[in-house]
PDB file with one MODEL, atoms N, CA, C and O in Angstrom:
MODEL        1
ATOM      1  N   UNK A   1       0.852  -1.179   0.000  1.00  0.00           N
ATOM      2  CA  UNK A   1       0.000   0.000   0.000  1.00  0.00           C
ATOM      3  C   UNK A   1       0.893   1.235   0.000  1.00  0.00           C
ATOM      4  O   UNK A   1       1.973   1.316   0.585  1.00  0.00           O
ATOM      5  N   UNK A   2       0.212   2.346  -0.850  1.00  0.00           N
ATOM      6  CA  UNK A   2       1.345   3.308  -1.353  1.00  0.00           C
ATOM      7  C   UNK A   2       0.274   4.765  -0.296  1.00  0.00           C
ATOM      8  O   UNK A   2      -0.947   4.917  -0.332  1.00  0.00           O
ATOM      9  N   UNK A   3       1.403   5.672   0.601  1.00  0.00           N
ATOM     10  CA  UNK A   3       0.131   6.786   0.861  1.00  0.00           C
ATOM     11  C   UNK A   3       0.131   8.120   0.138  1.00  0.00           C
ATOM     12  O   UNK A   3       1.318   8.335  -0.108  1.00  0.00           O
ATOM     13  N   UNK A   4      -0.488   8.973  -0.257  1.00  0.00           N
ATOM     14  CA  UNK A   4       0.569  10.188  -1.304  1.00  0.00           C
ATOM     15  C   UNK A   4      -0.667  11.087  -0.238  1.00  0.00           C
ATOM     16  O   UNK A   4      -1.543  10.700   0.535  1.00  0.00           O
ATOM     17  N   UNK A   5      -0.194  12.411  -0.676  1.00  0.00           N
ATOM     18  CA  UNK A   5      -0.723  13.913  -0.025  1.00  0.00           C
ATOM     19  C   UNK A   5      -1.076  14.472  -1.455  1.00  0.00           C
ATOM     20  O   UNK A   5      -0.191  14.335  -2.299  1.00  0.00           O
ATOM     21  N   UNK A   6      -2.030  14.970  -1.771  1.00  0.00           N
ATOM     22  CA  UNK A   6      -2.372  15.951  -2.912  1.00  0.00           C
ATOM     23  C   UNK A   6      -1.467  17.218  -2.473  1.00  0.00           C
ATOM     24  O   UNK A   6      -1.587  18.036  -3.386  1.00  0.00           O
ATOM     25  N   UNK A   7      -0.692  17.688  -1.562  1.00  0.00           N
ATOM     26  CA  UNK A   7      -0.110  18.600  -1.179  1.00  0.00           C
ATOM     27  C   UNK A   7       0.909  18.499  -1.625  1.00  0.00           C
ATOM     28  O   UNK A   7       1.542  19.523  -1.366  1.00  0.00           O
ATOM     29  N   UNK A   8       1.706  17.538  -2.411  1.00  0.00           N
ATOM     30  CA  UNK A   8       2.859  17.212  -2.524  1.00  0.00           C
ATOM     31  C   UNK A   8       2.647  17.527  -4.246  1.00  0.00           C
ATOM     32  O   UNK A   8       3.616  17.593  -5.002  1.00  0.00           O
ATOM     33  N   UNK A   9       1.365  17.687  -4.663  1.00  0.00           N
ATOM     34  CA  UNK A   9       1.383  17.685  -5.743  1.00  0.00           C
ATOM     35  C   UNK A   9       0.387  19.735  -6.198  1.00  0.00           C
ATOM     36  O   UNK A   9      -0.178  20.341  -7.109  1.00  0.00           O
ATOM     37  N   UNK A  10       0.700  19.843  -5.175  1.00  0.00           N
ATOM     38  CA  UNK A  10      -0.008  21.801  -5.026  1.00  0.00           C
ATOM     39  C   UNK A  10      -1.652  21.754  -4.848  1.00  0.00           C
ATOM     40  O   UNK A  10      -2.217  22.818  -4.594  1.00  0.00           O
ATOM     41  N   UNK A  11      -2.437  20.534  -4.978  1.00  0.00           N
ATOM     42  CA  UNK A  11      -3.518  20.469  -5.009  1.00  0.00           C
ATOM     43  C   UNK A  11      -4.904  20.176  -3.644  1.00  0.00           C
ATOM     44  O   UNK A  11      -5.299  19.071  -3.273  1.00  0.00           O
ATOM     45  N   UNK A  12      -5.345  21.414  -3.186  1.00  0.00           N
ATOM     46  CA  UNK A  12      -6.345  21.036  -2.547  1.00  0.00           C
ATOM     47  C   UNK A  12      -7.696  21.340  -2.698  1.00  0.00           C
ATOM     48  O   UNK A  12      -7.857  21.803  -3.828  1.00  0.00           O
ATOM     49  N   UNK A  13      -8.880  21.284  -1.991  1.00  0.00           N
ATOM     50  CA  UNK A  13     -10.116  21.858  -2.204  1.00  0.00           C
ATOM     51  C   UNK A  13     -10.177  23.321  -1.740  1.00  0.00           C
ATOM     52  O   UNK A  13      -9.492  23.775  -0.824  1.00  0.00           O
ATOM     53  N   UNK A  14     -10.902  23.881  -2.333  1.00  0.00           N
ATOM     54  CA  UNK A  14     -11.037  25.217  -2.379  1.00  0.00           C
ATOM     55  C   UNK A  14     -11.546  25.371  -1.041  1.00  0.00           C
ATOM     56  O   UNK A  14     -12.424  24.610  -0.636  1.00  0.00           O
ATOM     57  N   UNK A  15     -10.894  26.641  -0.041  1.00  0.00           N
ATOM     58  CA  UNK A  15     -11.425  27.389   1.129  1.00  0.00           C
ATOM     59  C   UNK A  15     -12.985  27.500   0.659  1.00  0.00           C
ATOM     60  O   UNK A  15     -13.277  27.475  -0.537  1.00  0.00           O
ATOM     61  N   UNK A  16     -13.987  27.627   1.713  1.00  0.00           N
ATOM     62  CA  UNK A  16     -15.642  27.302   1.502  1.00  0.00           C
ATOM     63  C   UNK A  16     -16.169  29.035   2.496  1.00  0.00           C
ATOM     64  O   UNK A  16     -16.125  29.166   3.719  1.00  0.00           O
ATOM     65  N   UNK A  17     -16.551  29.958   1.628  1.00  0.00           N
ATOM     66  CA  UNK A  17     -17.031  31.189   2.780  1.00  0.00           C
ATOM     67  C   UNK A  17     -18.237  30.893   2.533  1.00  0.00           C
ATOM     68  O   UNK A  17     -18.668  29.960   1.854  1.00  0.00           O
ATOM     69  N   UNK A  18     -19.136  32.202   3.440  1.00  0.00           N
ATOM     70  CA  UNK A  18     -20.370  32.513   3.420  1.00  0.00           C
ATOM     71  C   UNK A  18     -21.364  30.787   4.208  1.00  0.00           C
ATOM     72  O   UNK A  18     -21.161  30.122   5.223  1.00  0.00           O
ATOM     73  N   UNK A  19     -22.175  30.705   3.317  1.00  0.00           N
ATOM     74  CA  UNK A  19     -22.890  29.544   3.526  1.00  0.00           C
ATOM     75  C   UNK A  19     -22.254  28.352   3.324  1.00  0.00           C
ATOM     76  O   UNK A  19     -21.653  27.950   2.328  1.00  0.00           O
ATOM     77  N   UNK A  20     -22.509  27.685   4.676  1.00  0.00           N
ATOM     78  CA  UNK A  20     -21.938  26.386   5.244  1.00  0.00           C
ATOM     79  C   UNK A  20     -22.236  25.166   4.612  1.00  0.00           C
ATOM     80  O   UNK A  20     -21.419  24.252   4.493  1.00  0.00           O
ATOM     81  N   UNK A  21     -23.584  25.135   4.137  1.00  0.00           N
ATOM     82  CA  UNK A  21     -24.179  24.246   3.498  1.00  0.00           C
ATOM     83  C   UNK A  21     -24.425  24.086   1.783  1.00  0.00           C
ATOM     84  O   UNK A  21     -25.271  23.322   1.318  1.00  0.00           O
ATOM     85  N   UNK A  22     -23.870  24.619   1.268  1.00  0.00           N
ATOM     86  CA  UNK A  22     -24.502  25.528   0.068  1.00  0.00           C
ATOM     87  C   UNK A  22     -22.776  25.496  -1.092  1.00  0.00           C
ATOM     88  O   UNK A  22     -21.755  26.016  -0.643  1.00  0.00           O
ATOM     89  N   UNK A  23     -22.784  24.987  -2.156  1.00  0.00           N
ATOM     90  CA  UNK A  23     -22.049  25.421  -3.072  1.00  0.00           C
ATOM     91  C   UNK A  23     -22.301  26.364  -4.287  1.00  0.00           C
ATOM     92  O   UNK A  23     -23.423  26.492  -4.777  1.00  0.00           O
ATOM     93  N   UNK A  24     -21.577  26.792  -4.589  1.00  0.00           N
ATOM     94  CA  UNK A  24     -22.154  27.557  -5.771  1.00  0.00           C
ATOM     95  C   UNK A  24     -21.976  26.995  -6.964  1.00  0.00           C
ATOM     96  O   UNK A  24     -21.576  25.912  -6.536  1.00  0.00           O
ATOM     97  N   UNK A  25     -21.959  26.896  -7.869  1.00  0.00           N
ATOM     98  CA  UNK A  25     -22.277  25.919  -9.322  1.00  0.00           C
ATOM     99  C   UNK A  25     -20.727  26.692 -10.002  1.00  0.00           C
ATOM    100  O   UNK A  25     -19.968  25.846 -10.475  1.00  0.00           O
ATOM    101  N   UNK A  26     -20.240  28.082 -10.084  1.00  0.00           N
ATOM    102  CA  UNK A  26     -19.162  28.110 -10.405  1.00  0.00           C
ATOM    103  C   UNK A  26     -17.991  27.166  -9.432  1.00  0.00           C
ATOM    104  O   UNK A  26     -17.337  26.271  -9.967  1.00  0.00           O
ATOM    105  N   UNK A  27     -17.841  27.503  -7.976  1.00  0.00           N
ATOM    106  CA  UNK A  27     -17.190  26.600  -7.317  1.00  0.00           C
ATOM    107  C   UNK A  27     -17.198  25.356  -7.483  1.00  0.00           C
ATOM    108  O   UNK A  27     -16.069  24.883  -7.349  1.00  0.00           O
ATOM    109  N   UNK A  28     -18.009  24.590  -7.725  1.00  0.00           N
ATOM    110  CA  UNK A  28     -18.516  22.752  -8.002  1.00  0.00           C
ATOM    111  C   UNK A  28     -17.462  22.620  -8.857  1.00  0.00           C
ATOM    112  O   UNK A  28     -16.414  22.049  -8.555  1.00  0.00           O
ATOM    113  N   UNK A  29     -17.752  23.248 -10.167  1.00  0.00           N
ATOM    114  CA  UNK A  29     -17.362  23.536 -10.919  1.00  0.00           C
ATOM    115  C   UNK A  29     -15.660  23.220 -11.164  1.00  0.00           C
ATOM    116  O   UNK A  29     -15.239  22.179 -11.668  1.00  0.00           O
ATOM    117  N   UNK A  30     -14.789  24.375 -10.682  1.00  0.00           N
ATOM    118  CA  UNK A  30     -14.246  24.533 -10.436  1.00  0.00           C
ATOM    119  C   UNK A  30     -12.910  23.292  -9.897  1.00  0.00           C
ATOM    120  O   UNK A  30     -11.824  22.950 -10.365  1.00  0.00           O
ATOM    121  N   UNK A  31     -13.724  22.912  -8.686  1.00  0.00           N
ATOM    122  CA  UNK A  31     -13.556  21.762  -7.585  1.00  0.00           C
ATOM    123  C   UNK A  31     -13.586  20.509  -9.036  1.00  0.00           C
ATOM    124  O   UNK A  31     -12.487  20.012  -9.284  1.00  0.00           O
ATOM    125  N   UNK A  32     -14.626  20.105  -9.806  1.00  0.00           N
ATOM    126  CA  UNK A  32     -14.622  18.931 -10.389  1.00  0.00           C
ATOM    127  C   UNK A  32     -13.021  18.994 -11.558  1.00  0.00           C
ATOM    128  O   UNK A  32     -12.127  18.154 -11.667  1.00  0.00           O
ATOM    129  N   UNK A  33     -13.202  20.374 -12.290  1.00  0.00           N
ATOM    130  CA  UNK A  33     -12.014  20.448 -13.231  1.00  0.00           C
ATOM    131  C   UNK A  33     -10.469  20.231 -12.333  1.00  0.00           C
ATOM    132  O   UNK A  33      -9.442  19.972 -12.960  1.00  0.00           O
ATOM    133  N   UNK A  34     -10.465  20.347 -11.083  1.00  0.00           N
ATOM    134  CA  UNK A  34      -9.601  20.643 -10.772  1.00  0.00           C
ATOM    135  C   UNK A  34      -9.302  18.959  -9.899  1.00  0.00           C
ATOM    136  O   UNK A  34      -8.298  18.259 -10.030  1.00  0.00           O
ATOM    137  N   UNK A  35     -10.324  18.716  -9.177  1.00  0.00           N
ATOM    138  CA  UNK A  35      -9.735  16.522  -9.133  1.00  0.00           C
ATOM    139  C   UNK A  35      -9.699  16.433  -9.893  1.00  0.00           C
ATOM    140  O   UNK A  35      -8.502  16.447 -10.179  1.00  0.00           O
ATOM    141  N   UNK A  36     -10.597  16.239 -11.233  1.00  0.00           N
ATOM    142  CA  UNK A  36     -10.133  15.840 -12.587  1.00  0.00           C
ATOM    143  C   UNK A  36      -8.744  15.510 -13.074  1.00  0.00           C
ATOM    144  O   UNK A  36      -8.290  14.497 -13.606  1.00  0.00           O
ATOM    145  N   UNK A  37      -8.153  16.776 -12.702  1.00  0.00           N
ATOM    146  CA  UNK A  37      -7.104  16.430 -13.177  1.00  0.00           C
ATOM    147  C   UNK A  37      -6.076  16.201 -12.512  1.00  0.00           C
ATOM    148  O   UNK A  37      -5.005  15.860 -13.016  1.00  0.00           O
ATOM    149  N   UNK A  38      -6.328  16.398 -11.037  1.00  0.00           N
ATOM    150  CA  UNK A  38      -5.316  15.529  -9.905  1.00  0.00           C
ATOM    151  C   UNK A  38      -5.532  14.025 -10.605  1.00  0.00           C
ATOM    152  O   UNK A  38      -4.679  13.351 -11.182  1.00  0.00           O
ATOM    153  N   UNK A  39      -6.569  13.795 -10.435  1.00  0.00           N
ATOM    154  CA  UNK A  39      -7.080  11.907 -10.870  1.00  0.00           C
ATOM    155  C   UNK A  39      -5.946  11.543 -12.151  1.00  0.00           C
ATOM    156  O   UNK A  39      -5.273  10.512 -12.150  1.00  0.00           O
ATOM    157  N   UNK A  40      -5.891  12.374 -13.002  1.00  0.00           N
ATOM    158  CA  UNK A  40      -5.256  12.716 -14.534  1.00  0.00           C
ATOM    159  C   UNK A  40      -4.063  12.064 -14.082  1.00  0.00           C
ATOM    160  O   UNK A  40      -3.655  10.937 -14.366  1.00  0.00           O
ATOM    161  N   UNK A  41      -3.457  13.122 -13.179  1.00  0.00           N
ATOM    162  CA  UNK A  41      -1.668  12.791 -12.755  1.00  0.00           C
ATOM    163  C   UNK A  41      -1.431  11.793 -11.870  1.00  0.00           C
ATOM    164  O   UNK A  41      -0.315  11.286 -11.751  1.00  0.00           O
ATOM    165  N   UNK A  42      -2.631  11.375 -11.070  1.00  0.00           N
ATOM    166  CA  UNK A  42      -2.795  10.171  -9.928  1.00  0.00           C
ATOM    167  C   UNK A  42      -2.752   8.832 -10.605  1.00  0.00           C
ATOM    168  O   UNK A  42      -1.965   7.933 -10.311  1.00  0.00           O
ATOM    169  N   UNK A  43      -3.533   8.790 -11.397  1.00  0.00           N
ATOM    170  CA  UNK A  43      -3.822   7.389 -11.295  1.00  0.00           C
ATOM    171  C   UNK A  43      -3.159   7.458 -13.492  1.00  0.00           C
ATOM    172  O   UNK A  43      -3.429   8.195 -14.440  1.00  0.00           O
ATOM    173  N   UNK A  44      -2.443   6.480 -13.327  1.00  0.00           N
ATOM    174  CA  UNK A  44      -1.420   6.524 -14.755  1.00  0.00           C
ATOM    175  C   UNK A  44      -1.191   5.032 -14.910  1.00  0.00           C
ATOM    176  O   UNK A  44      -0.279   4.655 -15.646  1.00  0.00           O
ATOM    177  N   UNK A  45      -1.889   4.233 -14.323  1.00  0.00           N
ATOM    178  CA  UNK A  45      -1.813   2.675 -14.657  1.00  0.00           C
ATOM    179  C   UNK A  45      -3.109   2.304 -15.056  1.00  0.00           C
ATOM    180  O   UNK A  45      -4.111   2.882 -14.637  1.00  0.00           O
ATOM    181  N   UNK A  46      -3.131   1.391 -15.828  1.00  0.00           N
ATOM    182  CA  UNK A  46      -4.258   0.843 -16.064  1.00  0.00           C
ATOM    183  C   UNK A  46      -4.700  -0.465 -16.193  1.00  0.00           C
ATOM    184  O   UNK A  46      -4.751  -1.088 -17.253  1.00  0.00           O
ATOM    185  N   UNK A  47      -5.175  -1.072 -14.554  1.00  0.00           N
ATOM    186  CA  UNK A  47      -4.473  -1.816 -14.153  1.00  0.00           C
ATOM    187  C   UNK A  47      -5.785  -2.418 -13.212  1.00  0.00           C
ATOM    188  O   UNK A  47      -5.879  -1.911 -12.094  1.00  0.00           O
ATOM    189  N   UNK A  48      -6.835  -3.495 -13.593  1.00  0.00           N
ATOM    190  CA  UNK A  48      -7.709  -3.544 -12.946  1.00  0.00           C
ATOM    191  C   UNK A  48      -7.910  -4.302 -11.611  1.00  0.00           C
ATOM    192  O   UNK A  48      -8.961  -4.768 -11.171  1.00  0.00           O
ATOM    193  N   UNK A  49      -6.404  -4.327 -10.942  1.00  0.00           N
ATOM    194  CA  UNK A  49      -5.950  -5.117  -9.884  1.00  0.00           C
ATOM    195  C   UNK A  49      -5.602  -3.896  -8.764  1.00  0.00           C
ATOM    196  O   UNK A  49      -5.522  -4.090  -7.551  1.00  0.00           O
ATOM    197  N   UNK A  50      -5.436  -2.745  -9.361  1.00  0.00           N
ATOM    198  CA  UNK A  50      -4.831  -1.681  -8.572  1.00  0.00           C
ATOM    199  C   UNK A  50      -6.387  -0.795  -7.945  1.00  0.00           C
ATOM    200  O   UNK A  50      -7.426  -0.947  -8.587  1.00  0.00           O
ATOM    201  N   UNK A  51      -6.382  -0.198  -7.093  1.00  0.00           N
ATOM    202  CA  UNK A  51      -7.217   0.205  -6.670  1.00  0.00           C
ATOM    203  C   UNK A  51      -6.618   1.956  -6.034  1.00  0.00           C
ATOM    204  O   UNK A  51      -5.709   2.016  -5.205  1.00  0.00           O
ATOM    205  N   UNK A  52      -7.182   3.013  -6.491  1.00  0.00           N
ATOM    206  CA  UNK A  52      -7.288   3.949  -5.609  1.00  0.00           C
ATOM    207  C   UNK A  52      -8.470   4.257  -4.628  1.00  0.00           C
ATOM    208  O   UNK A  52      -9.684   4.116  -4.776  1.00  0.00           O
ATOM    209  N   UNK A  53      -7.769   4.696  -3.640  1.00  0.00           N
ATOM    210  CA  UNK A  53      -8.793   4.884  -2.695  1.00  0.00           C
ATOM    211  C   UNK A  53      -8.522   6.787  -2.121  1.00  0.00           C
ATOM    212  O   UNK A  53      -7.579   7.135  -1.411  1.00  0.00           O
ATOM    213  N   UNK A  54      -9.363   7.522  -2.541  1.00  0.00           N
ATOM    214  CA  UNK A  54      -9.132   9.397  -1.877  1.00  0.00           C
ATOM    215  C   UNK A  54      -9.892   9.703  -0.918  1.00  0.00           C
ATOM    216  O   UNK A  54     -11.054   9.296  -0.901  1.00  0.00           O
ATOM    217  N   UNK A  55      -9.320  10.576   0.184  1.00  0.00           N
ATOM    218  CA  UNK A  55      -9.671  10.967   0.862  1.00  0.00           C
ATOM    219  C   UNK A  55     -10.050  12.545   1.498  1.00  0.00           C
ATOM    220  O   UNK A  55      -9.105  13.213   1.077  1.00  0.00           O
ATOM    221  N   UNK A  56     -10.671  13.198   2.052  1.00  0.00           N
ATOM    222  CA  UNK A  56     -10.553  14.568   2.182  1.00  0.00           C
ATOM    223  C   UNK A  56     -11.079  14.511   3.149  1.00  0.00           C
ATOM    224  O   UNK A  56     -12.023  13.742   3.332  1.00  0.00           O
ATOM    225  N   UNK A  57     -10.388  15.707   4.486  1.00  0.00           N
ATOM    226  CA  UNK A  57     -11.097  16.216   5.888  1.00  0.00           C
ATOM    227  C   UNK A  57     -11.003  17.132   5.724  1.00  0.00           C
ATOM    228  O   UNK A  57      -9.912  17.633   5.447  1.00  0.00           O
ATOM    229  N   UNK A  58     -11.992  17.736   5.806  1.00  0.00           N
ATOM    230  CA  UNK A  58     -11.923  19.537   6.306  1.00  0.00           C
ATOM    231  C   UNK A  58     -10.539  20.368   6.824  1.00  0.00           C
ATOM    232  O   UNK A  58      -9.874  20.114   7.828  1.00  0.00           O
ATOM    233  N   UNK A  59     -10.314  21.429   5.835  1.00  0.00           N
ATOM    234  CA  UNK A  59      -8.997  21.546   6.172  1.00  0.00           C
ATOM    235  C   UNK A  59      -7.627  21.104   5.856  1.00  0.00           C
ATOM    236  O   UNK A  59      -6.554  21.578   6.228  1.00  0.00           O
ATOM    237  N   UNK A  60      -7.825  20.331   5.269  1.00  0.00           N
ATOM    238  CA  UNK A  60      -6.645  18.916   4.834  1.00  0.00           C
ATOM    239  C   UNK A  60      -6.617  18.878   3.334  1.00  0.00           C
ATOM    240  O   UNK A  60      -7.723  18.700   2.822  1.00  0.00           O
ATOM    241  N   UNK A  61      -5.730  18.988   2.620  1.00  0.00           N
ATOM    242  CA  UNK A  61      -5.489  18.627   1.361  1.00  0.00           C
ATOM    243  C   UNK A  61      -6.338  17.639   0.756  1.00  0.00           C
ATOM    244  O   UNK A  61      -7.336  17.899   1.428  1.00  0.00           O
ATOM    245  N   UNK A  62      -6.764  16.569  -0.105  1.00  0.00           N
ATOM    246  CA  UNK A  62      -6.686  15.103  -0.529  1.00  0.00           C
ATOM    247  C   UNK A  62      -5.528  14.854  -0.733  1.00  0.00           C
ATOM    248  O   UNK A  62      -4.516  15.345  -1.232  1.00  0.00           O
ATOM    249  N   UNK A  63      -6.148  13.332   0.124  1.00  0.00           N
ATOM    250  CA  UNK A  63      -4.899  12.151   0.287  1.00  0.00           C
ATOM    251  C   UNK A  63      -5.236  10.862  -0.528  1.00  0.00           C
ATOM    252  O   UNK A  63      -6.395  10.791  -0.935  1.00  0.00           O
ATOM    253  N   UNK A  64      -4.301   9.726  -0.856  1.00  0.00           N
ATOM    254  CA  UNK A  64      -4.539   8.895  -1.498  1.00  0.00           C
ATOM    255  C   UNK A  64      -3.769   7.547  -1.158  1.00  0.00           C
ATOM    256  O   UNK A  64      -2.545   7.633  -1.068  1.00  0.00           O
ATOM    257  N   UNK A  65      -4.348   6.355  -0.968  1.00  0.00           N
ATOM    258  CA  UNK A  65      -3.801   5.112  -1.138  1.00  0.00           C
ATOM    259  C   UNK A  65      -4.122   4.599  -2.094  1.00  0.00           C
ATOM    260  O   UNK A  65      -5.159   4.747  -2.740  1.00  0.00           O
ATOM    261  N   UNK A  66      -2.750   3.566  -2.372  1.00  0.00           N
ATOM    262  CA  UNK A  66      -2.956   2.468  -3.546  1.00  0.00           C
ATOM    263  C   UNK A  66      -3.260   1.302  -3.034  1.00  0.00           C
ATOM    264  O   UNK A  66      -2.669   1.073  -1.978  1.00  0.00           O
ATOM    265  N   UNK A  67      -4.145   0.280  -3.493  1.00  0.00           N
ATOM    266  CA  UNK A  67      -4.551  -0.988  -2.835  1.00  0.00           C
ATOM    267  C   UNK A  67      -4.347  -1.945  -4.043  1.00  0.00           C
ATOM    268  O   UNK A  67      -4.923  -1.748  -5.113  1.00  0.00           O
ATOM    269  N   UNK A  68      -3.612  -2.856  -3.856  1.00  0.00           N
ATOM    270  CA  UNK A  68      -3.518  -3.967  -5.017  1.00  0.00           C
ATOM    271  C   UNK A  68      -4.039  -5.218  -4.281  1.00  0.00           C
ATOM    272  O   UNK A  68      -4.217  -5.261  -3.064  1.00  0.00           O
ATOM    273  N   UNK A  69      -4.239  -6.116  -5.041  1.00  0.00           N
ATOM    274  CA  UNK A  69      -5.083  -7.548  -5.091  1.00  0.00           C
ATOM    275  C   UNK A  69      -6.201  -7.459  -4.886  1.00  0.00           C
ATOM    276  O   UNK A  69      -6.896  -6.469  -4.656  1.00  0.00           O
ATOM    277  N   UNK A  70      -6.575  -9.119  -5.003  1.00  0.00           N
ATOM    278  CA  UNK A  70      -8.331  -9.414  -4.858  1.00  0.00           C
ATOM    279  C   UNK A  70      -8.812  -8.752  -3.530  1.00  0.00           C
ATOM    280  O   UNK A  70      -9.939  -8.263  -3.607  1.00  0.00           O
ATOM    281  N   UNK A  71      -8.156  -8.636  -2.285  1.00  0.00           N
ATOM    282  CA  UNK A  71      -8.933  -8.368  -1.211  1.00  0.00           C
ATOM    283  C   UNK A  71      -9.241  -7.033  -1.649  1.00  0.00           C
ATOM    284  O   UNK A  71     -10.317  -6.954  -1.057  1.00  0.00           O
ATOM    285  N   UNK A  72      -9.089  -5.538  -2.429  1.00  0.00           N
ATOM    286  CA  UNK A  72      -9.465  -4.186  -2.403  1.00  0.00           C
ATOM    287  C   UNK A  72     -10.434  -4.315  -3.867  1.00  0.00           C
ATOM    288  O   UNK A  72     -11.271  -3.477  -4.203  1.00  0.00           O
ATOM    289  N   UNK A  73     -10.165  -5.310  -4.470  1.00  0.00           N
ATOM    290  CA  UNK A  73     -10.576  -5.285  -6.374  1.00  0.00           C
ATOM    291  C   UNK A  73     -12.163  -5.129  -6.180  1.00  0.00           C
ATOM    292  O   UNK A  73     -12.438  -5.896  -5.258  1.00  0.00           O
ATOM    293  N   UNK A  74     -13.557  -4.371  -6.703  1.00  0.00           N
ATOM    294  CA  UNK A  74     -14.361  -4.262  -6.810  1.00  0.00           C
ATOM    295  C   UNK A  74     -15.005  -4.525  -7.920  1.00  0.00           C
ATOM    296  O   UNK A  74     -16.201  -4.816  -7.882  1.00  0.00           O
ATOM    297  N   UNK A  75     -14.164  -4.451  -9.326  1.00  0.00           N
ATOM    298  CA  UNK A  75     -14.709  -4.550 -10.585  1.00  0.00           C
ATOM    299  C   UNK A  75     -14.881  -5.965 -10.658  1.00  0.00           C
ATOM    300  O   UNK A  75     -13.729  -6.339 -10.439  1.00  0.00           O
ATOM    301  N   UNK A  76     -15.951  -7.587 -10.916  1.00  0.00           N
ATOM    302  CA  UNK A  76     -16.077  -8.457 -11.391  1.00  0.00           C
ATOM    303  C   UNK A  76     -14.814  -9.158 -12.663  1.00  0.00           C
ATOM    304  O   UNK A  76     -14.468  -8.490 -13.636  1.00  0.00           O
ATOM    305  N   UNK A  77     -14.359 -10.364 -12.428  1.00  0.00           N
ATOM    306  CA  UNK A  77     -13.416 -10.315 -13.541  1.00  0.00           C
ATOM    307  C   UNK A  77     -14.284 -10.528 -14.556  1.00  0.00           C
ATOM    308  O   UNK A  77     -13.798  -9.864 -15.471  1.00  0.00           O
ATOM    309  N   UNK A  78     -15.535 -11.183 -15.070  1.00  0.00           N
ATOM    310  CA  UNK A  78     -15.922 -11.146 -15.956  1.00  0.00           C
ATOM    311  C   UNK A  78     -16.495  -9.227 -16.695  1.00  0.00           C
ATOM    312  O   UNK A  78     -16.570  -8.840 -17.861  1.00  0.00           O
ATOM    313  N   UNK A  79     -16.713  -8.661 -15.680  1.00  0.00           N
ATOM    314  CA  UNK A  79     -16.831  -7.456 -16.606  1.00  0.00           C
ATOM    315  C   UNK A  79     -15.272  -6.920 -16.861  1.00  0.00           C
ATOM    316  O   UNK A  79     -15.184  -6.181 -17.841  1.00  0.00           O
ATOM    317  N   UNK A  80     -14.111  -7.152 -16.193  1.00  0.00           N
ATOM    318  CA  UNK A  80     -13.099  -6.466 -16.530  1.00  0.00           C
ATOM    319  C   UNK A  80     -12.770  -7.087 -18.133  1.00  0.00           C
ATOM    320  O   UNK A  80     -12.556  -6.304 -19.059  1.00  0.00           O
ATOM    321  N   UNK A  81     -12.759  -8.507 -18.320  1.00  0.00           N
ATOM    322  CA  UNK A  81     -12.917  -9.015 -19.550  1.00  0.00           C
ATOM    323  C   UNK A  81     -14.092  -8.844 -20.357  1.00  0.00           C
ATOM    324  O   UNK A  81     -13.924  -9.335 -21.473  1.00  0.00           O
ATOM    325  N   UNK A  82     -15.057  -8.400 -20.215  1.00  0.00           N
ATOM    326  CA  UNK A  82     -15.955  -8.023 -20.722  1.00  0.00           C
ATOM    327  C   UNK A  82     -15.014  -6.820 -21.775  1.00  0.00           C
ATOM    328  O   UNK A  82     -14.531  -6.958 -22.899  1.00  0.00           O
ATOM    329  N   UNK A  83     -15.035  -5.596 -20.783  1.00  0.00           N
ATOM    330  CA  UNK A  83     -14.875  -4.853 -21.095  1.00  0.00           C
ATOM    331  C   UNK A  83     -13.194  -4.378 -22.007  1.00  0.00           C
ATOM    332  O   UNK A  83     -12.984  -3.343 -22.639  1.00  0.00           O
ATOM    333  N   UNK A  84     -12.318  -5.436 -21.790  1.00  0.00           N
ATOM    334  CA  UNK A  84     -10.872  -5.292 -22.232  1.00  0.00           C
ATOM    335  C   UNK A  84     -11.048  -6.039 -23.875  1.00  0.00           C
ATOM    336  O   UNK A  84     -10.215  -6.264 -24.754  1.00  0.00           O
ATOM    337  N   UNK A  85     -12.266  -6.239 -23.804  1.00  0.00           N
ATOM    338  CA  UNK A  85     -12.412  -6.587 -25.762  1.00  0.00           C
ATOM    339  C   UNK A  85     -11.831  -8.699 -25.706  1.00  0.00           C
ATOM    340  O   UNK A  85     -11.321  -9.273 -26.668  1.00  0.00           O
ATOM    341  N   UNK A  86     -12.152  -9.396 -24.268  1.00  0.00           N
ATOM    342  CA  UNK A  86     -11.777 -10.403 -24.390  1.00  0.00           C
ATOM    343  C   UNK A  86     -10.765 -10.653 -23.977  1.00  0.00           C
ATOM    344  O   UNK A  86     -10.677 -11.853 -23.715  1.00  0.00           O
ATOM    345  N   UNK A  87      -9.903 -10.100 -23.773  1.00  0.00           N
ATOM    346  CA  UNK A  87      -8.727 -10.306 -22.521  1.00  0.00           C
ATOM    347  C   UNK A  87      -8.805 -10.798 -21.008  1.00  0.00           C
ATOM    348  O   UNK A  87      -9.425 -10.191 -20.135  1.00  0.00           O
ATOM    349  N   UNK A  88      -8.235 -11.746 -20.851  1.00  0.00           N
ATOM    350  CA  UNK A  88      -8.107 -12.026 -19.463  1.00  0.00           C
ATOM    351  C   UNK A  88      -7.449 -10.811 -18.632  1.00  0.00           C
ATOM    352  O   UNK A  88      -6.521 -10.066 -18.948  1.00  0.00           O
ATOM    353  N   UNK A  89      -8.320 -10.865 -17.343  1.00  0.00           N
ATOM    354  CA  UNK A  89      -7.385  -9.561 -16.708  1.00  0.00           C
ATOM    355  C   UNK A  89      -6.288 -10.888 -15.934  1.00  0.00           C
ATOM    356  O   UNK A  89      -6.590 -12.069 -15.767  1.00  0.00           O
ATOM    357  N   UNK A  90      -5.045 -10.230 -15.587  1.00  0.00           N
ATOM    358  CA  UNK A  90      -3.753 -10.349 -14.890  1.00  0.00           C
ATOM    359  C   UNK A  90      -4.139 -10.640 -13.857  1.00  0.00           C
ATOM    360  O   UNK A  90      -3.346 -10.842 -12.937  1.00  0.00           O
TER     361      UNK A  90
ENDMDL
END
């Protein structure tokens, strides 16, 4: 298991003013383009044995573990072969 800091990579969630409960649709926004493309630079294997797992607390950057084997794997092997055009997954 691998642990990384989105901090290590300049990336956190945006400071939240005004209303506590409440986003604004530019901010969402914002927030989605911007994991997007943490996810982009995060995850660079493609690899249906590997598993990310992210995290975020108030205040705190996102964080990330890597989880490999069957005990973290969620995808079915028949849909991973499904979906790899007939390939056995690894």
């Amino acid at each position: 298991m691998a642990a990384f800091s989105s901090a290590e990579d300049g990336w956190s969630l945006p400071p939240q003013q005004g209303d506590r409960g409440c986003w604004k649709p530019a901010v969402c926004m914002n927030f989605c383009e911007a994991f997007l493309a943490f996810l982009k630079k995060v995850v660079t294997e493609d690899d249906p044995q590997l598993v990310h797992l992210f995290a975020w607390e108030p205040g705190s950057p996102v964080s990330y573990t890597q989880h490999r084997g069957a005990e973290h794997v969620f995808l079915p092997a028949w849909y991973v072969e499904t979906m790899s055009g007939g390939k056995s997954p690894d």
